[in-house]
C-alpha positions as a Markdown table, in Angstrom:
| # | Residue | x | y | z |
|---|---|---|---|---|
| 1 | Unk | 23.7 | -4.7 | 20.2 |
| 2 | Unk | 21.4 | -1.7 | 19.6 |
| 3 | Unk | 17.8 | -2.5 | 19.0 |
| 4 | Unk | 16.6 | -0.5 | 15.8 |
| 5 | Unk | 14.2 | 2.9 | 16.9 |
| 6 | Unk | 10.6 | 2.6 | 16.3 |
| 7 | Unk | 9.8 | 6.0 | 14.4 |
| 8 | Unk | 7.0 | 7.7 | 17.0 |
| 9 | Unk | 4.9 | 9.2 | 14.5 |
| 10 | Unk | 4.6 | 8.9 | 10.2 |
| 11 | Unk | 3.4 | 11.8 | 8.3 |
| 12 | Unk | 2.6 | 11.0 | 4.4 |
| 13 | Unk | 4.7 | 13.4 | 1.8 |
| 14 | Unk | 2.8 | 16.2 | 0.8 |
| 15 | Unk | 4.1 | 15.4 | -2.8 |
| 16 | Unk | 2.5 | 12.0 | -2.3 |
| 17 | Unk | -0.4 | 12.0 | -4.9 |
| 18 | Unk | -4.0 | 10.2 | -4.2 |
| 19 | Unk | -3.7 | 6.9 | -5.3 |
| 20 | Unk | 0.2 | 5.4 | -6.0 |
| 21 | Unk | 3.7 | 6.7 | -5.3 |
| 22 | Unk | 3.8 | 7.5 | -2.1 |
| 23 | Unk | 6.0 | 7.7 | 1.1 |
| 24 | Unk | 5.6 | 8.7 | 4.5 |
| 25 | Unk | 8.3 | 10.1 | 7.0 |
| 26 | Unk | 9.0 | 9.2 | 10.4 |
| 27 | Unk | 10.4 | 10.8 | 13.4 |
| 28 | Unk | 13.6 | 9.2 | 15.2 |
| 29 | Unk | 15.8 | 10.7 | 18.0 |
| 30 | Unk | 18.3 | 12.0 | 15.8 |
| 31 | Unk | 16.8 | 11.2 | 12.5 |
| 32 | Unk | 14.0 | 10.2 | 10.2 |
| 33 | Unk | 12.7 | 6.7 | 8.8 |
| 34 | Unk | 11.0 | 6.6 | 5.1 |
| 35 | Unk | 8.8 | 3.9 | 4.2 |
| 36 | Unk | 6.8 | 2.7 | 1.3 |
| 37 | Unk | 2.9 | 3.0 | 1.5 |
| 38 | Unk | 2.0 | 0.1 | -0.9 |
| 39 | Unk | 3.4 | -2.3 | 1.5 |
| 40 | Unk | 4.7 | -0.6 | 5.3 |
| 41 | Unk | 5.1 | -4.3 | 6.8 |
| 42 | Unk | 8.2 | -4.3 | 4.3 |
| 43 | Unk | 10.1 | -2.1 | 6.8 |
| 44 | Unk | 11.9 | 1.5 | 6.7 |
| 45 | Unk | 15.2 | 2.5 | 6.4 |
| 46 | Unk | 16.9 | 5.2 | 8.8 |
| 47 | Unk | 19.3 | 8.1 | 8.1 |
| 48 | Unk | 20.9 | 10.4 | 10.6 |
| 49 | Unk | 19.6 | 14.2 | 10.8 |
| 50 | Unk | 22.3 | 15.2 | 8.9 |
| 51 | Unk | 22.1 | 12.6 | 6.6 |
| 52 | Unk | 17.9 | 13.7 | 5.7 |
| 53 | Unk | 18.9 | 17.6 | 6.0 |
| 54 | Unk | 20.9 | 17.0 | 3.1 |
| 55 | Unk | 18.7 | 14.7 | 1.2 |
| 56 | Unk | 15.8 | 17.6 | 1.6 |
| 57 | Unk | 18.5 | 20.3 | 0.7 |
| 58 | Unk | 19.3 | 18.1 | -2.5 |
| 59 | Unk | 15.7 | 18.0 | -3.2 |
| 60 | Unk | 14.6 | 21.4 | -3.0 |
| 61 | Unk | 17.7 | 22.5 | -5.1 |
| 62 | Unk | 16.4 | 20.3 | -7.9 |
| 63 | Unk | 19.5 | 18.3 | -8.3 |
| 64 | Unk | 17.8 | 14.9 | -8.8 |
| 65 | Unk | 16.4 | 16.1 | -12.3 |
């Protein structure tokens, strides 16, 4: 069994505004972790660097609107 990756830094999205709605990005060895400010003990999930190069591609494209 594989123990899960502790991400070794978080940065906070710079489309994070002041006060609510926002997440921070991790670093993993072959990926990234996301979590939730408003309540980190709740945990992170994981994707694969493939897996978040897409999601940002997707993003910056403006296909989520």
């Amino acid at each position: 069994m594989t123990l899960p990756q502790i991400p070794h830094s978080w940065r906070k999205s710079s489309r994070s505004s002041n006060q609510t709605d926002c997440v921070e990005v991790g670093c993993l060895d072959g990926g990234a972790a996301v979590r939730d400010t408003k309540d980190r003990s709740a945990g992170y999930f994981a994707t694969t660097s493939q897996q978040w190069s897409t999601f940002l591609n997707a993003v910056k494209t403006d296909r989520f609107s």
